[in-house]
Steps between C-alpha positions, in 0.01 A plus 500: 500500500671842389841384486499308843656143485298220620612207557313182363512176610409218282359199570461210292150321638594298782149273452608154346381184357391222722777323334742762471529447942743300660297240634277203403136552454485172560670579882293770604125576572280746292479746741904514533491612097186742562713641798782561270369678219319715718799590666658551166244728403523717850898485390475658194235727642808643763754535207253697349387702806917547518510681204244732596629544808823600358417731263262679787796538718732663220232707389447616864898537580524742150197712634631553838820564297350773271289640813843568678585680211189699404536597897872594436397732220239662649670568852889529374514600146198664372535765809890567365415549187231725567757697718729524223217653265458729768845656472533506176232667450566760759829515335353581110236757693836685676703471205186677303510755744845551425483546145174719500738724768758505251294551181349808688838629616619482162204733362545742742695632257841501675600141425543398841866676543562750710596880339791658650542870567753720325617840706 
């Protein structure tokens, strides 16, 4: 999901063949091979509940992951950088002062310098 890696486990099906056991049909009661593929089928029910399970939990350790750093951003970062727009902008409004000082200066006529008197 959205780049995250999941890991996937697979299973080949774990429910078998009567003959495909290891023991005699002959040696064993009915209910002995009813009690085993039943407990093959709850098997590969687990192995599959696994897979969920592990794909939950990496889901849920790359949210708490990318909460710590939404939560980073807005208490760390996201305050700095609105500091730093701060300044700067102070710093273009001064320097515009500045200039607008200057400009006016400049058509006052005397070009900013100072005249000297001759006696």
């Amino acid at each position: 999901m959205w780049g995250v890696r999941i890991p996937e486990v697979h299973d080949a099906t774990v429910i078998r063949s009567s003959d495909a056991r290891a023991y005699a049909l002959s040696g064993v009661s009915a209910h002995i091979g009813e009690t085993v593929r039943r407990f093959e089928e709850v098997l590969e029910l687990v192995l599959h509940s696994v897979s969920v399970e592990l794909r939950a939990k990496k889901l849920g350790s790359d949210v708490k992951k990318v909460t710590r750093r939404i939560n980073a951003l807005d208490a760390v970062v996201i305050p700095a950088l609105a500091r730093e727009v701060r300044a700067i902008r102070q710093t273009l409004e001064e320097r515009e002062r500045e200039d607008l000082f200057r400009i006016k200066r400049f058509k006052g006529g005397d070009g900013g310098m100072p005249t000297s008197t001759q006696s």
